[in-house]
C-alpha positions in Angstrom: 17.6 13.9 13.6 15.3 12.8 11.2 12.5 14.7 8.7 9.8 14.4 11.3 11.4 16.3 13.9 12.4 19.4 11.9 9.5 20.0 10.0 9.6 23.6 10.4 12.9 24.1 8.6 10.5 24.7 5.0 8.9 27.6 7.5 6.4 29.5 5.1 5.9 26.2 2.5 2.5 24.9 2.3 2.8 21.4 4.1 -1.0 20.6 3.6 -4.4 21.5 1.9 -7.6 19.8 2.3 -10.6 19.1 0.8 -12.6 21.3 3.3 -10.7 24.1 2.7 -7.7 24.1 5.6 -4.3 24.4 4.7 -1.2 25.0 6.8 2.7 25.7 6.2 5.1 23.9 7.5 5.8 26.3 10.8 2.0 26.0 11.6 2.3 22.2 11.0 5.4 21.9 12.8 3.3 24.2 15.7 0.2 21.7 15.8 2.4 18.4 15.7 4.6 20.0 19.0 1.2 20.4 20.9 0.3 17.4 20.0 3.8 15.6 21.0 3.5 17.3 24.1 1.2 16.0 25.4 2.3 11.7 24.9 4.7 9.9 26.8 7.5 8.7 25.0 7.8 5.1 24.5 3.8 4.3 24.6 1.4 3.3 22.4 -0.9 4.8 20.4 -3.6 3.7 18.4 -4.1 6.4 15.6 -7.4 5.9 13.4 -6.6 6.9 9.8 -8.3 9.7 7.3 -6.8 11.7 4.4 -7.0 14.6 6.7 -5.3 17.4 8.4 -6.3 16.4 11.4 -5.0 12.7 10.9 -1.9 13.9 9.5 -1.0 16.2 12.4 -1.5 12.7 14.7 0.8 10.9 12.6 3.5 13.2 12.8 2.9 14.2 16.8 3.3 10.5 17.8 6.8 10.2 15.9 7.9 13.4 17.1 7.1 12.6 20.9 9.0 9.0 20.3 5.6 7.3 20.8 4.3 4.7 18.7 1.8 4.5 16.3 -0.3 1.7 15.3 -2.1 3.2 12.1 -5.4 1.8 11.2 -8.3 2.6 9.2 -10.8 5.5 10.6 -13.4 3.0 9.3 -12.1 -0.4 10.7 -15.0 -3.4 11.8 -16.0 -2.0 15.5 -15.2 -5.6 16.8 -11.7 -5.8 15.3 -10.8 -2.8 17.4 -12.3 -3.8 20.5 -10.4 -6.9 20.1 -6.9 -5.1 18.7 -7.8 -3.0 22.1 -7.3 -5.8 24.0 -5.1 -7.3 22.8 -2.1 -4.2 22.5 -3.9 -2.1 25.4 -2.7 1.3 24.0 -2.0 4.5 25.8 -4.2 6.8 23.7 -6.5 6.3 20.9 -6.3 9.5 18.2 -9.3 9.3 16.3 -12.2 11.4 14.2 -14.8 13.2 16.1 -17.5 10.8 15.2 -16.1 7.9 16.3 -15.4 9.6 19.8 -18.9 9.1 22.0 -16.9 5.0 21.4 -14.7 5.9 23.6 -16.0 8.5 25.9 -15.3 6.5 29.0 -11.4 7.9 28.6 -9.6 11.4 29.7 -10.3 13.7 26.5 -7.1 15.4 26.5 -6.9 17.2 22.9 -9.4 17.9 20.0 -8.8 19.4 16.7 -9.0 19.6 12.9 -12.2 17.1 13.6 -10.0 14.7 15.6 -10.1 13.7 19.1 -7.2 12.1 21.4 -8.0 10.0 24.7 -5.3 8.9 26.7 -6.8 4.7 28.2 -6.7 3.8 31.4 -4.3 1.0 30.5 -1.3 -0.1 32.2 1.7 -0.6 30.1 2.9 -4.4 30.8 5.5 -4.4 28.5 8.8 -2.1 27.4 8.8 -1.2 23.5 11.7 -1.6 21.6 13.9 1.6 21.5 14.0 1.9 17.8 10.8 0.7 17.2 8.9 3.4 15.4 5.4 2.5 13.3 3.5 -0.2 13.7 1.1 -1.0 10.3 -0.7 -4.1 9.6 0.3 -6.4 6.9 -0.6 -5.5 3.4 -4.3 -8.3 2.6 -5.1 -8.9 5.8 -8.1 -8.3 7.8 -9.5 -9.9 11.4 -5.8 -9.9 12.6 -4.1 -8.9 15.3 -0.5 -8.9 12.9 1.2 -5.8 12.7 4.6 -4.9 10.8 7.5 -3.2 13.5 8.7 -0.5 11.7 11.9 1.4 12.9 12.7 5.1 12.8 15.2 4.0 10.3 13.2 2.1 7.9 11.0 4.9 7.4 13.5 7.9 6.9 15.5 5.8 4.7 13.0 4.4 2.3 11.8 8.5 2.3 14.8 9.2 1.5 15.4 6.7 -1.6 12.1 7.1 -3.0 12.6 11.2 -2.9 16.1 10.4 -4.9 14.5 8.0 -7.4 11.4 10.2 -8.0 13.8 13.5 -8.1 11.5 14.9 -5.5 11.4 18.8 -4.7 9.7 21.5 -3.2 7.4 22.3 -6.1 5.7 19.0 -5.9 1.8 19.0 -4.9 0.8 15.2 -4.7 -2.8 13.9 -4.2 -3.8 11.3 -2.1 -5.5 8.5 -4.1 -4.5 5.6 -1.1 -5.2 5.4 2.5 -2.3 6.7 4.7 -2.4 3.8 7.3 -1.5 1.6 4.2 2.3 1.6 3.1 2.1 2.5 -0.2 -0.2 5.9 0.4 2.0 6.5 3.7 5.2 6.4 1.9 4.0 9.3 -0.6 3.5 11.3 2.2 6.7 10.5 4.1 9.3 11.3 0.8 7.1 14.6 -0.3 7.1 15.9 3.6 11.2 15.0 3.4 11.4 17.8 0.7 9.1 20.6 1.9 6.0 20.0 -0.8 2.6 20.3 -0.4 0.1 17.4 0.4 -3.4 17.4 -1.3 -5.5 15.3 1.0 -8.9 14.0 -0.2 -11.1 11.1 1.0 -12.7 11.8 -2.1 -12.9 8.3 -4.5 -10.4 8.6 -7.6 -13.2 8.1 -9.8 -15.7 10.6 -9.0 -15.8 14.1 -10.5 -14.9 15.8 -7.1 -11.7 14.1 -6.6 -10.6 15.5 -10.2 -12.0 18.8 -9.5 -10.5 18.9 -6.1 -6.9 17.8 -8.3 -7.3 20.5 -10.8 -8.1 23.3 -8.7 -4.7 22.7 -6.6 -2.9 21.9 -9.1 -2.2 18.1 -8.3 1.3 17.0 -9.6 1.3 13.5 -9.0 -0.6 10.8 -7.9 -0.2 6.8 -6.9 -2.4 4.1 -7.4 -2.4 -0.2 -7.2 -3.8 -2.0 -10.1 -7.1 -2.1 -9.3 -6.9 2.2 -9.4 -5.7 1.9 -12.8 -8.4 -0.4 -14.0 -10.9 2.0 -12.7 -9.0 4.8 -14.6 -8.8 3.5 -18.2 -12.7 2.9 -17.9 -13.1 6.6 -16.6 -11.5 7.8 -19.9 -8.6 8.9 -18.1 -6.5 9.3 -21.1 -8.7 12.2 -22.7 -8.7 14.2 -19.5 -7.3 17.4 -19.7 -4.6 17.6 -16.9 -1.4 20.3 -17.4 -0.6 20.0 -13.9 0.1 16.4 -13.7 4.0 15.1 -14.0 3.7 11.8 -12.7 2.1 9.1 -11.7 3.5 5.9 -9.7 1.7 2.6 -9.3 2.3 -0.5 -6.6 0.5 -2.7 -4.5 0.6 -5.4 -6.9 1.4 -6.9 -10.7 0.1 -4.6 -13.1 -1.7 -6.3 -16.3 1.5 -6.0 -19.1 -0.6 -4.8 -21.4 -2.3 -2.1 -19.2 1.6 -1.0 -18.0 2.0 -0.7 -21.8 -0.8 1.4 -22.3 -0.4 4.0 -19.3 3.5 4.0 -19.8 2.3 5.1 -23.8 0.0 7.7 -23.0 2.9 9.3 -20.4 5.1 9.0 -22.9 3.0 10.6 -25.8 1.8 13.2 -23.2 5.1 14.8 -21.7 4.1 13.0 -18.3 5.9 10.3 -15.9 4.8 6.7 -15.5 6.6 4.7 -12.9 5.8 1.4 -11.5 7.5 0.6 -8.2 7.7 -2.7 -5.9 7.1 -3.0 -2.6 5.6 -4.4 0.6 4.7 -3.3 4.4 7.9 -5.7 5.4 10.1 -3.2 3.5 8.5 -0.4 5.3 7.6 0.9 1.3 9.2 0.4 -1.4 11.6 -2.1 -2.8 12.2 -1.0 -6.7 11.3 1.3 -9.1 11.1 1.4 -13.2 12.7 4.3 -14.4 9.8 6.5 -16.5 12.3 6.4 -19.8 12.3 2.5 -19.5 8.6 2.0 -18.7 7.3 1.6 -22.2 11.1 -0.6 -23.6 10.2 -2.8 -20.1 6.4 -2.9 -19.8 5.7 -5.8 -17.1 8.8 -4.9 -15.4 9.0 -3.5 -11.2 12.5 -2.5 -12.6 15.5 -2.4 -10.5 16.4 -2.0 -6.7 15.4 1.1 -5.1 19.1 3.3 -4.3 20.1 1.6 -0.5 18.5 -1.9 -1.4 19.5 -4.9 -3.4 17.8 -7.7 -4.9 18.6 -11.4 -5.8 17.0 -14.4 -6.8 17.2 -17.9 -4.7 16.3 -21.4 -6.1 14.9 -24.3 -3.9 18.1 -25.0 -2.7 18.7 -21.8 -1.3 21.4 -20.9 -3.5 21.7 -17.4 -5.4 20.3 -17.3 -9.4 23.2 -15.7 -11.1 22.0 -17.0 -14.9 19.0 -14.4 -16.6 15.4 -15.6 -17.3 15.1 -18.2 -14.1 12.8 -17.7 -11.9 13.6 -17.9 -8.2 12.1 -16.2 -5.1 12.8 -12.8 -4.6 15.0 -11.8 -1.8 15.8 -7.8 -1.0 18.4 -6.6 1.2 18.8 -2.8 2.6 17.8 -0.8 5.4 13.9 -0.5 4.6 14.0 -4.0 5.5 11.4 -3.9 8.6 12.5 -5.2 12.3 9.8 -8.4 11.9 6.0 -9.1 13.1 4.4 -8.4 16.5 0.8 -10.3 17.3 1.0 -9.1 21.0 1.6 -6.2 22.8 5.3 -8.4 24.6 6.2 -8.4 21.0 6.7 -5.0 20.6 9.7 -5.5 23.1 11.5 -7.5 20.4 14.5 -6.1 18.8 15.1 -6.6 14.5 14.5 -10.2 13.7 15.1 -9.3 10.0 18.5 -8.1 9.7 18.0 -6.4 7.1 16.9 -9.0 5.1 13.3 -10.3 3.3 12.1 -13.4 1.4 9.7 -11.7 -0.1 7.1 -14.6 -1.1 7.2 -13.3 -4.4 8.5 -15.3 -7.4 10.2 -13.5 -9.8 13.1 -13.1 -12.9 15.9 -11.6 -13.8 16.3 -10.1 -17.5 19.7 -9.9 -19.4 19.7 -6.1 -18.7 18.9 -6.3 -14.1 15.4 -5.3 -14.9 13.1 -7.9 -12.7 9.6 -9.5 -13.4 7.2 -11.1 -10.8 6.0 -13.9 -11.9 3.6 -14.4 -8.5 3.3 -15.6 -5.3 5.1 -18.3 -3.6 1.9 -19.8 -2.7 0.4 -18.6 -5.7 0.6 -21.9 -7.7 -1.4 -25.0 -8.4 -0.6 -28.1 -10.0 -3.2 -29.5 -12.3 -2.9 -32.8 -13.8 0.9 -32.2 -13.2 0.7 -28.6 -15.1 1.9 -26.3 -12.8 -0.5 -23.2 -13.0 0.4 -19.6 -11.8 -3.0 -17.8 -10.8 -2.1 -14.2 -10.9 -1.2 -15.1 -14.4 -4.7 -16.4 -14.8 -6.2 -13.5 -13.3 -4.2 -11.1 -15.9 -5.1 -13.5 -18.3 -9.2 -13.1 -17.5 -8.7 -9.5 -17.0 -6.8 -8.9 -20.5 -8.9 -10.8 -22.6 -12.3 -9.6 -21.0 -12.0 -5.8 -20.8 -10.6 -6.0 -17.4 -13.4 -7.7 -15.9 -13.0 -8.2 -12.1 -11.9 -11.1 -11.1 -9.7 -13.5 -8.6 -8.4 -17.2 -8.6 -7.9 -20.0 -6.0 -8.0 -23.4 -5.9 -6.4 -26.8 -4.9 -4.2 -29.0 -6.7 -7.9 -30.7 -7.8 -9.4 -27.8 -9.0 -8.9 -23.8 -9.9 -11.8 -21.7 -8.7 -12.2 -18.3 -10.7 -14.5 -15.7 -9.4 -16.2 -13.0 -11.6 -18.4 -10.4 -11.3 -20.0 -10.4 -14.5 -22.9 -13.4 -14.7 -23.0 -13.1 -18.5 -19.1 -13.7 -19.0 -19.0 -17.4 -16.9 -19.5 -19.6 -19.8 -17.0 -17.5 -21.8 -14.5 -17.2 -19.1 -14.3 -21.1 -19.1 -14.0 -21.5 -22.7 -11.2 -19.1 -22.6 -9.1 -21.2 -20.0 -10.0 -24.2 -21.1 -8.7 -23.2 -24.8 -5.6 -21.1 -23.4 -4.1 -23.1 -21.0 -5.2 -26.9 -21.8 -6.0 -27.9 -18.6 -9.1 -30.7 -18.3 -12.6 -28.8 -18.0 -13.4 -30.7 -15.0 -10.5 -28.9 -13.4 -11.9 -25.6 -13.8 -14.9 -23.5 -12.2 -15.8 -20.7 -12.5 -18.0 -18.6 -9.8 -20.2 -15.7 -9.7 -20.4 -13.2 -7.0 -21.6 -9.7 -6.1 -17.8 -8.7 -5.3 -14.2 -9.4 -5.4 -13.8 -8.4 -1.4 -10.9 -6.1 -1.9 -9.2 -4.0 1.6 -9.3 -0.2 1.8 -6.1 0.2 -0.8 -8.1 -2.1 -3.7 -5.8 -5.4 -2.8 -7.6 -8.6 -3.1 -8.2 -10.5 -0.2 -8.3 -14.2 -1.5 -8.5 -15.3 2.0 -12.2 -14.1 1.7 -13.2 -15.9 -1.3 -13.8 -19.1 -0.2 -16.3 -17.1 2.2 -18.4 -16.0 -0.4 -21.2 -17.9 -1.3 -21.4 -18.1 -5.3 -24.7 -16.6 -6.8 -24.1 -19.2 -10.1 -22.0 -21.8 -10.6 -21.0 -23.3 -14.2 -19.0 -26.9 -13.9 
């Protein structure tokens, strides 16, 4: 028995209010996700297209309940990508948003409510799905592919559970949703806060636009998440003069937080009677893999802090062999039962059993202080070697970010030469000056580009994968 099949045990709880005005307690909820249930086959496939919404919500929570599996996606994802995800899974049914529907009009309309629409496909199953196999998500950066994460029923009660321990969740909590829900992170915050009976404030509404805070403060919004990017956004809102009684909490993940920016937020909960924790985590590990306690944020600003309760960490050299000493760095390697069954790129795959064990090289470099608290350092693949310097780029991008008011910005390169990418035409010569002065490396090793964007996904990750795409507007060499 897990969370998502006894929802209606926190009977007359409010399970969900929305921005246009719906809300339901957890017996209606538990009501609309057993019609829902009732009518998929177990063991299918279902292609659910994602909204911070009742409606989307209720879809969710029907496919897990029924034992069929959800692939979640964004409401909003490229029309070709899905034709071609279509074909290449051939799903049962496809839940999605009214508007999107006349797409897909050609299938058996078999439900429609709270603005969504479910079609059950014409498709044949070919292949059996793995009995334990429970969510299917794509991986955390990427875009145009047809790589999913197999979650397991398991993974995904058991990193609810830890993250409702480590956050002390209860009842009385009202989070607001600041992240999509078909991306880990914003899916986990609804998983833990469902586990404990609290209500879910869903908004589509951007987390820098008066209606999303008027939206929070009407409801009384305890809590929210966001990934760096959301707290870069914030600090230039003013965020730290708003006037917010309501709020305990807030968590950040979905990548390195500047140091000095951890500082600041984790100083302003701190001076404010408020909760700042930054967490670890990845799609592979269904959520989240570790979590800063909020009395240690501002002693260990730059930390992600210590294994989540279930998991462990450890740190492996290039031999392979486990970092017991503090302050080396290593790759980061968690163990526990978050620890996702492995990757499907075709609907056969979705037959396989866990590949994973229980196990993840996470691609993340990292260190180990004196006192367990860890440090990422950056990606595995996140390194160049200039003139036989070795040069982290997240640490250049933190470098840009800190010393130029945050300014947006991203870093590739080859072993020949680092490519940084700004937004701000103005701040090119500067930028290079900067790097050239800070880290020593020969000027004809370093260019910097100006483009219209950083391209970003729907949760405000980088995709670096996408810079070489763009085609620089100015270039200084």
């Amino acid at each position: 028995m897990s969370y998502f099949d006894e929802l209606g045990k926190y009977k007359d709880n409010t399970a969900l209010i929305s921005e246009e005005g719906i809300s339901l307690s957890y017996s209606e909820l538990d009501q609309e996700v057993q019609e829902i249930a009732g009518m998929l086959e177990p063991r299918s496939l279902m292609f659910g297209f994602c909204s911070n919404t009742v409606g989307s919500v209720c879809g969710y929570l029907g496919a897990l309940n029924a034992k069929t599996v959800p692939y979640l996606l964004d409401a909003h994802t490229n029309e070709v990508l899905v034709a071609s995800l279509i074909d290449v899974y051939r799903p049962a049914y496809l839940y999605l948003p009214q508007e999107l529907a006349q797409r897909y009009e050609q299938y058996e309309k078999i439900y429609e409510k709270y603005s969504y629409v479910l079609y059950k496909t014409n498709f044949r199953q070919s292949y059996p799905l793995y009995e334990e196999l429970g969510l299917l998500l794509g991986t955390s950066g990427s875009t145009g592919s047809p790589k999913l994460v197999r979650q397991s029923y398991r993974n995904i009660q058991s990193n609810a559970e830890a993250i409702a321990e480590y956050l002390e969740l209860d009842e009385t909590e009202r989070p607001v949703t600041t992240l999509p829900m078909n991306y880990t992170y914003g899916l986990s915050i609804i998983n833990s806060h469902l586990l404990v009976g609290a209500a879910i404030l869903l908004t589509t509404k951007p987390i820098v636009g008066r209606e999303f805070w008027d939206f929070m403060k009407k409801n009384g919004a305890t809590s929210f998440g966001g990934v760096p990017y959301t707290y870069e956004m914030l600090k230039r809102v003013r965020f730290f003069r708003m006037d917010l009684p309501d709020l305990r909490y807030m968590t950040q993940a979905g990548g390195k937080l500047a140091p000095e920016l951890h500082r600041e937020f984790a100083q302003y909960a701190q001076e404010n009677g408020k909760r700042f924790i930054v967490m670890y985590g990845q799609t592979e590990a269904t959520a989240r893999m570790s979590w800063l306690p909020y009395d240690k944020s501002l002693e260990k600003y730059g930390s992600m802090g210590i294994a989540i309760p279930g998991g462990r960490f450890s740190l492996i050299d290039v031999d392979g062999k486990e970092i017991a000493e503090p302050e080396i760095t290593g790759e980061l390697v968690y163990e526990g039962p978050n620890v996702t069954l492995g990757y499907a790129v075709c609907g056969e795959d979705l037959a396989k059993g866990d590949e994973r064990h229980g196990r993840l090289e996470t691609g993340d470099m990292a260190k180990r202080d004196a006192d367990g608290f860890y440090y990422i350092v950056g990606r595995k693949k996140r390194f160049l070697k200039l003139f036989g310097n070795r040069i982290n780029l997240d640490e250049i991008d933190r470098m840009i970010k800190a010393q130029f008011d945050y300014l947006d910005c991203a870093t590739t390169g080859t072993d020949e030469c680092m490519e940084v990418y700004i937004t701000d035409a103005g701040c090119s010569e500067a930028v290079r000056e900067f790097l050239i002065d800070r880290t020593h490396i020969n000027a004809s090793a370093i260019r910097v580009n100006v483009i219209d964007a950083i391209p970003k996904n729907e949760a405000g990750k980088t995709l670096y994968v996408e810079l070489g795409k763009e085609k620089a507007n100015e270039r200084t060499d």
